[in-house]
Every structure is written in C-alpha cells, then in structure tokens.
C-alpha atoms as one frame of an Amber mdcrd trajectory, in Angstrom:
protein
  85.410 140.760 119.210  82.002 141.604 121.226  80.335 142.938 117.856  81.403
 139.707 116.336  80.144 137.545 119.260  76.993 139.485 119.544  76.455 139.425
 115.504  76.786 135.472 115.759  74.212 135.553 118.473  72.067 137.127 116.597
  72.367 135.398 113.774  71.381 132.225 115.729  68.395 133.334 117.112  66.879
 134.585 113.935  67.593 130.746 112.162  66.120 129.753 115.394  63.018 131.040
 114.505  62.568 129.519 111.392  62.313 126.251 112.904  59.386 124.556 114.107
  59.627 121.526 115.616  56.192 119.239 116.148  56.184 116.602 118.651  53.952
 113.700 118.614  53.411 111.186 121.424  50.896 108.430 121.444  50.700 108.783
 125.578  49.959 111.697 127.921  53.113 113.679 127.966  51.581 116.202 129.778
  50.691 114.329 133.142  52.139 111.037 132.518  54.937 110.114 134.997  58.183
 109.166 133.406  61.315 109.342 131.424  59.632 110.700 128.381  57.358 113.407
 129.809  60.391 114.697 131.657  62.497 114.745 128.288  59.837 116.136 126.618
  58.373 119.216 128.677  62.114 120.118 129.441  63.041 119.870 125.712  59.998
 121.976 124.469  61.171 124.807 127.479  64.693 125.068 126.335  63.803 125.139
 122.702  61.078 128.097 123.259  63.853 130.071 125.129  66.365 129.808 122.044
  63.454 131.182 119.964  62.432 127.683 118.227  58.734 127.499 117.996  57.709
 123.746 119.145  54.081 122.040 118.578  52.850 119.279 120.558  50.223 116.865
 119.689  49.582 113.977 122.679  47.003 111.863 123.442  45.006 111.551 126.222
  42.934 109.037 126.976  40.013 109.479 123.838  41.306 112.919 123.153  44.110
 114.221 120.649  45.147 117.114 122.053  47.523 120.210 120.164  49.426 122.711
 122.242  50.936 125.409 120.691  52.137 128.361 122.837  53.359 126.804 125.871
  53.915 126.923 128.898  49.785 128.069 130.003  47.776 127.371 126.372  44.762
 125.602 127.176  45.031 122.359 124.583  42.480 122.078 121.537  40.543 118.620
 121.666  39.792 116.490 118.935  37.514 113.413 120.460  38.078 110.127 119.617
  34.405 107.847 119.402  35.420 105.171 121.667  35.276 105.141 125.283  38.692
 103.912 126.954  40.763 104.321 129.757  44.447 105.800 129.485  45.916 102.547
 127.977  49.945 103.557 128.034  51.036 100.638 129.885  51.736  97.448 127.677
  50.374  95.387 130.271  46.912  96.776 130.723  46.508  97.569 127.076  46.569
  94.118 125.503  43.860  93.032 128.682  40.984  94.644 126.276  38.282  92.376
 125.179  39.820  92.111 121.692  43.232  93.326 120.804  41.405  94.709 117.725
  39.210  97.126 119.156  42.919  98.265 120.220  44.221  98.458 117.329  41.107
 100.682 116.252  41.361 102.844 118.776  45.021 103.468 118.029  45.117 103.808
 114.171  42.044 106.219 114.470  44.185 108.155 117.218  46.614 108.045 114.386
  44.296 109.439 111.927  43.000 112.361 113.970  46.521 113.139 114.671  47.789
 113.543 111.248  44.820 115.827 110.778  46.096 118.213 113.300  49.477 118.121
 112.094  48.474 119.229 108.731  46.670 122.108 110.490  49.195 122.921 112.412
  51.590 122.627 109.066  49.002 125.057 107.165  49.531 127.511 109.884  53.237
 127.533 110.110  55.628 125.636 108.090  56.990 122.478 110.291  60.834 121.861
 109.625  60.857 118.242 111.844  58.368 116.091 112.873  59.511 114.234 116.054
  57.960 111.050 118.154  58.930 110.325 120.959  57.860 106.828 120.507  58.518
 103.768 118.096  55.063 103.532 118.161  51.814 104.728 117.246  52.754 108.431
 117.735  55.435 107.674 115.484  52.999 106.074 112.907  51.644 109.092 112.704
  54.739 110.712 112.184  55.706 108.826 109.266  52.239 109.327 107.321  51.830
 112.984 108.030  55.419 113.558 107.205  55.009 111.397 103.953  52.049 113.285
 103.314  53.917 117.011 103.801  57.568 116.540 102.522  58.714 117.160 106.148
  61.608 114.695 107.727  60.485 112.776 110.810  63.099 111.349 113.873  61.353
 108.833 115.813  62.937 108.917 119.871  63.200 105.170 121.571  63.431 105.875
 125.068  64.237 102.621 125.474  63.873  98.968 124.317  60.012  97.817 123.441
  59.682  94.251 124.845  55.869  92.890 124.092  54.851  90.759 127.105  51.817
  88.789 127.753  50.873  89.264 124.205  49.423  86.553 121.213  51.494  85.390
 118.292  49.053  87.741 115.673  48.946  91.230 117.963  53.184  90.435 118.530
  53.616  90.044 114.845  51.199  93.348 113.889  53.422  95.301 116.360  56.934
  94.420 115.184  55.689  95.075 111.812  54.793  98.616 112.365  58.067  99.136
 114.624  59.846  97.875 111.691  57.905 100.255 109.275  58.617 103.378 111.457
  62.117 102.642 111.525  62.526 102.292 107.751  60.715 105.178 106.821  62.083
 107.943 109.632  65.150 110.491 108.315  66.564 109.459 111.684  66.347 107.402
 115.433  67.455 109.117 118.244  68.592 106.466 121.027  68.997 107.099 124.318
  72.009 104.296 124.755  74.094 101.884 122.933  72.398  98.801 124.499  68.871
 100.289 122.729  70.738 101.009 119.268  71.807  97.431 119.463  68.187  96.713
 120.462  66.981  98.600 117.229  69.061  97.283 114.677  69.083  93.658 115.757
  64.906  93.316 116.312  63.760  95.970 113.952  66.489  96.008 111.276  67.309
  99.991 111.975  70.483 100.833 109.648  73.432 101.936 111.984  73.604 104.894
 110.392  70.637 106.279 110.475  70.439 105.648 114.430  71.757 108.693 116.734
  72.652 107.881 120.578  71.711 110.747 122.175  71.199 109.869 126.079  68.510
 112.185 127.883  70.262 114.590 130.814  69.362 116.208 133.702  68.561 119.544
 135.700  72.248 118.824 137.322  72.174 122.369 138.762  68.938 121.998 140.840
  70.142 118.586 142.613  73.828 119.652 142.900  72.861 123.501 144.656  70.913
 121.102 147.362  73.795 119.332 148.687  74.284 119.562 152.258  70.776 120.014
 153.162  70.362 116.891 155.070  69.208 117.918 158.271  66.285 120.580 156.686
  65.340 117.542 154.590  65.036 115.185 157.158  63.143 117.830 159.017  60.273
 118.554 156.426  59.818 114.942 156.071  59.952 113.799 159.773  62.993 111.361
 159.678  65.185 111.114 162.681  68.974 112.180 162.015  70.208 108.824 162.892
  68.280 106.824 160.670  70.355 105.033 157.523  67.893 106.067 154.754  67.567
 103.677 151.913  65.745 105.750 148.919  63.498 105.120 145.798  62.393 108.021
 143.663  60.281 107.758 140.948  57.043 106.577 139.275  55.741 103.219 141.396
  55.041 100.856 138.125  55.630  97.092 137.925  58.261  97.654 135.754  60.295
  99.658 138.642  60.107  96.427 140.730  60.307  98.579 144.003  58.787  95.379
 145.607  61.890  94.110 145.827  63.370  96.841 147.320  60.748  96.474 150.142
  61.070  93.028 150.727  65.431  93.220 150.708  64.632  96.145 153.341  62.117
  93.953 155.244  64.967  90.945 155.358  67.648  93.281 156.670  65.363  94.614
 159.418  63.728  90.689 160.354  67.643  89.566 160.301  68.958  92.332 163.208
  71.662  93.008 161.227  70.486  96.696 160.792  69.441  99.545 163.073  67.294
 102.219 162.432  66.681 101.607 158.816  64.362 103.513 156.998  62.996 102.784
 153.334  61.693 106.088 152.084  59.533 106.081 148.425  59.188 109.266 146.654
  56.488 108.700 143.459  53.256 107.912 142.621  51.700 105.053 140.601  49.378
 102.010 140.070  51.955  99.876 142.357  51.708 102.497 145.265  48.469 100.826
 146.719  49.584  97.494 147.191  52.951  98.212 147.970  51.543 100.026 150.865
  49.456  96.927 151.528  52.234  94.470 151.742  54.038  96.555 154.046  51.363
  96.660 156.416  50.675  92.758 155.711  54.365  91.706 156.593  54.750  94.434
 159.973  57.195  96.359 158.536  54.896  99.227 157.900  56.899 101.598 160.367
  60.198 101.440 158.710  58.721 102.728 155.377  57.853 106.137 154.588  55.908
 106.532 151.301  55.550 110.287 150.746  53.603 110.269 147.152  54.188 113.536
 145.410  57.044 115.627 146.158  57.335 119.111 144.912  60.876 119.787 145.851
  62.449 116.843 144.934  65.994 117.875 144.502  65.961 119.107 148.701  63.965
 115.711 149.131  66.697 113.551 147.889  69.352 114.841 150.375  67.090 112.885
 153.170  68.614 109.757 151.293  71.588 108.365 152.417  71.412 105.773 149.090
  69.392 105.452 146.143  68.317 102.409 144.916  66.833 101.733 140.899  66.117
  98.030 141.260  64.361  98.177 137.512  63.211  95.107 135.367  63.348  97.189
 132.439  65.309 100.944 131.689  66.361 102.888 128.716  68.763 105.638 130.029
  67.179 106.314 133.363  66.766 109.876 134.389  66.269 109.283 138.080  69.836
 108.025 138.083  71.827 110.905 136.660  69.385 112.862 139.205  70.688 111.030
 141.945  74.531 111.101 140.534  73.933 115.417 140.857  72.524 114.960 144.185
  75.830 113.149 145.263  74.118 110.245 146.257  75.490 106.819 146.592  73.797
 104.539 143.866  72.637 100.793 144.170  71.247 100.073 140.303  69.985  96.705
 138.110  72.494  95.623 135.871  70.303  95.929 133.298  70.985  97.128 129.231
  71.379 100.944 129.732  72.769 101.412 133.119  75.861 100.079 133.018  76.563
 103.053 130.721  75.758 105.233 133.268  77.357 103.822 136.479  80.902 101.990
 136.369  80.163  98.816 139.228  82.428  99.418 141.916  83.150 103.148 140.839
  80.117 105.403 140.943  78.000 102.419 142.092  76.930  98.927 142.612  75.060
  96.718 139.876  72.542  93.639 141.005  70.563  91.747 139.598  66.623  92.870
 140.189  65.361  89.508 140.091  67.606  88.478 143.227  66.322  89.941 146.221
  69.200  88.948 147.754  71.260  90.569 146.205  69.670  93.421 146.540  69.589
  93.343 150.199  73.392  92.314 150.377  74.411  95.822 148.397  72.270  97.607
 150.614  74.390  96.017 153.768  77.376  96.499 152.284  76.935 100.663 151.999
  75.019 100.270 155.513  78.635  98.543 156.859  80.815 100.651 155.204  80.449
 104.333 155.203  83.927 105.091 153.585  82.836 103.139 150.332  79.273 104.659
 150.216  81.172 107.997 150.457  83.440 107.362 147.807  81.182 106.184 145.504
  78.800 109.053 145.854  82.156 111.215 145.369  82.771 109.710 142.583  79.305
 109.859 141.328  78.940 113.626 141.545  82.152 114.131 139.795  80.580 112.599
 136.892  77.348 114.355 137.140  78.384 117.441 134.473  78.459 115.236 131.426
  74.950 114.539 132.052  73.926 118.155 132.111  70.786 118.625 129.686  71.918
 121.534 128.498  74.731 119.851 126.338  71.834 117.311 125.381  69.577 119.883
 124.268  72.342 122.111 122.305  72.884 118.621 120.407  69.435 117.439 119.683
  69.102 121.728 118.254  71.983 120.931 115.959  70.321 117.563 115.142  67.350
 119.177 114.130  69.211 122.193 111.867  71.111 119.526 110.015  68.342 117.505
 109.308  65.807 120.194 108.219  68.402 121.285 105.719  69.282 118.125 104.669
C-alpha cells in the first residue's frame, strides 16, 4: 500500500511539471491591496510547491512587467510611452482628460503584454492562460491565446459595475466584457450572486462559468486564538475596552466611513462605554478618514494602525469585525475573520450572504443605513452571549473555507482543461 501511495505521488508531481500556468492581470498584483493580489500571490505559492511552473505578467503603472521564478526574481520591464499614474480604480480612471487616451493606454498595455506571453510561450510551452480580470488583462488573454492554440479562464472576482461613466466609454466596456466572456474555455466565479451577474449582463453560458469562491490561510488566524491580552498589548488597547474592528484596504468602495460615523453616534448617545474603533489597512480613504475623526472629536476612540505585519495576532484585539462594503465579490477578509473566531457584522450585499447565515454566523445590514449599522454594533455590545455564539458558530464553519481545498480544485481545473 505505501509503494502504491508513494508511486501515485510521484506520478502527480511529474504531470505537475508539465504544466505551466501564465497569469495575466491588468493591475499591480504585486503591491496592490486586495482580494485579487491575495488570491493571486497565494495561488502562484501553492502551485510552485506542487511542482507547477506559473508565469506572471502584471502591470504597473506604464510598465508590463513578467515574473518567472518566484518568490525573489527581479521582474523584466517592458515600458509603455505614456506617462500615467496607477489607474486600477474605476473611479479615478475614467477622470482622465479623454476616456480615449485611456483606452490607448490600455489596448497598448494589451499589446505589449501579448508580446511577452509569446516569449514566455517560446521559452516553455504554456498549458493555461489565466486573468484574473474580465478586463483588459483578460483581453490580452483571449488574443495571445487565439494567437498560440492555448485555452484561457478569465477569474471575476466579483461583479464590474461602471460608475460615473458616459453612454460611449459604458458601451465600449460591456462590449469587450462581453467579448472576453465568449471567447474564454472557461469563467471562474467567486459566488453564485457574480455567475448570475455574468450571465445576465454579459451573456456568459452557464456552463462554461465555474464558482469557485477564493479561501483563506484558516490555519494562521485559527492557531492565534486566545491571544487577546498580547494583542491588546502590542497595540496599546486597554483590556476593558469593547473593540469594534475593520481590516482591510481603506477604499471608497469599503465604506468604512460609515463605520466611523455609527461608532461616533454610539459614543455621542452614552449608550456605550469604552468603545474603541480600531482600522487595520491602508488606502486612498485613510487620510480623510483620519480627518473626519479629528473634525467631529471623536479622534480618541479610533485607533488607525496602517500596516500590520501580523495580522492574524492583530485580529484577536477585536472583539467584532465589521465589513460595511458598497460593493464585494467573495470577501476574503471575512472568511479571515470567521478563522479568527470573531463575531461578524457584514453588508447584505450579493456575495456575502453566501458566506454568513444572518442570525447564525453573523448579522447582515444594509451599508447605506448608518443606522443600522450602529444598531448591530449595540446589539453585540448588549449582549455578549449572542456575540459569543455567533463567533462559535463562525469558527465552526471556518474549514470549508480553507484555501487549500480551493487551490487542489482550481489544479484539477487547470489539468482538465489543458487536456481538453
């Protein structure tokens, strides 16, 4: 029985190595904050240690960048002749003079990123081509794939709302979302909500759309657990305080202004002692979210702490973690805060209601309603038996979102359709 095992081991590795794997991104995936960079740099580790060799091609800022032996490669640079700033928010990238010179700046980011994929290709034979966009990194999925015979999966992390954007640039963009989707082998979804997303505004087949959530280091937050006191030591938070928590990247989009301002109303109405809001991230918001606590006096009761390095020990400071999102796909910070057996206040918004069951292993409001916001918060503040049991509940859950079992799936997605 061991030879057997060890023969089917072995076996495995060596049609491990035959597959390459190129990633394409149309953002920095190397330094940008969020959902994606996280799947991505943890995907590319666990692939290299079953013996897959993975590519990368990003873009940052005017560069196209390849990295090919990771983790320490230094990237190669291809330079892009136009002068920008990292454009990978929607609502600073359509603020450009003309949305044309854009749109120039993309499709030529496109071009110089096929080019590297066919150099990459003539170096080693790619099985998959995958983007982890429905955009412009997937654009140049589907014409370097075309171009090589090689099948490409496009990722959506999530749904791709256009805001603040003409009738022409709106129409341009569905268009190419709707070309990317016809021509891919396969979609990867992170959640049913952004399948149903896909199909009904791009016209994605059903079948040909996979709903593969992201996971989580569940190991790293769950080992941390009862670590409260050293965590509220490092950081400099009194023992007694209740600890309302926000991790994650400080974006418009994360509408953590809320969260301050349902804080501030608890602590103006008396109805709360000690309360502490404590924000864990860094972003464009960070800046005037510090301002407005300062301009409304409630600057004492909020810790911002940028950059944490040991976030799972940090979270244990917490004694609640609140997502009050305008916009989510399948939320990483969420299962991270399930391992870390943390109570959970969330937006009932497409995506996380298939990660926390209201009432069960959390509470859902609605992010626009500040109110209700602050009257979640009061309720786990009042009621420590219920903000136990949820966090119970939530860490019992916490294994199925292990990204181990994610990874081992996406592999086997990525054998079948390289044979296929």
């Amino acid at each position: 029985m061991s030879n057997h095992t060890t023969g089917d081991k072995t076996n495995s590795s060596i049609a491990n190595k035959k597959l390459h794997i190129c990633y394409i991104a149309s953002q920095n995936v190397i330094e940008f904050i969020g959902g994606i960079r996280s799947f991505t740099l943890s995907a590319i580790k666990w692939l290299k240690d079953k013996n897959v060799k993975v590519s990368l091609v990003y873009r940052e800022k005017g560069l196209v960048k390849v990295v090919q032996d990771f983790p320490y490669s230094k990237p190669e640079k291809t330079q892009l002749n136009l002068k920008s700033g990292d454009n990978s928010s929607n609502s600073r990238m359509f603020r450009l003079p003309s949305y044309f010179i854009y749109l120039a700046m993309q499709l030529l980011f496109c071009l110089l990123a096929v080019m590297s994929i066919l150099k990459i290709n003539k170096r080693q034979r790619i099985s998959v081509i995958h983007a982890q966009d429905t955009h412009y990194g997937a654009l140049t999925a589907i014409i370097a794939g075309g171009l090589l015979g090689i099948p490409v999966i496009t990722h959506a992390h999530g749904v791709m709302y256009l805001f603040n954007v003409g009738a022409l640039s709106r129409g341009i963009q569905l268009l190419i979302h709707k070309l990317i989707i016809k021509h891919s082998k396969l979609t990867i979804s992170v959640s049913e909500a952004t399948k149903r997303f896909l199909i009904t505004q791009f016209g994605a087949e059903p079948s040909k759309v996979l709903v593969l959530p992201v996971g989580a280091k569940v190991k790293q937050f769950t080992s941390n657990i009862g670590k409260r006191s050293k965590a509220r030591q490092i950081l400099g938070i009194d023992e007694k305080a209740f600890v309302v928590g926000y991790f994650g990247r400080l974006s418009v989009q994360k509408n953590v202004k809320s969260l301050l301002l349902a804080v501030t109303d608890l602590i103006n109405s008396s109805k709360t002692e000690n309360i502490l809001l404590l924000i864990i991230g860094v972003g464009e918001e960070e800046s005037r979210l510090k301002s407005l606590a300062k301009r409304i006096g409630t600057e004492k009761h909020i810790l911002f702490t940028g950059y944490v390095a040991d976030l799972p020990l940090a979270i244990q400071a917490m004694d609640i973690f609140v997502l009050p999102s305008f916009l989510e796909g399948y939320p990483t910070v969420v299962l991270e805060a399930k391992a870390a057996g943390k109570a959970i206040i969330a937006s009932n918004i497409p995506g996380i209601p298939e990660i926390i069951e209201n009432g069960k292993t959390g509470l859902l409001v609605n992010p626009s309603q500040i109110g209700e916001i602050k009257d979640a918060i009061l309720t786990l503040y009042k009621d420590p038996r219920l903000t136990k049991e949820l966090a119970s509940n939530a860490l019992n859950e916490a294994p199925r979102h292990d990204e181990n079992k994610i990874f081992q799936q996406l592999l086997q997605t990525y054998e079948t359709v390289s044979s296929v």
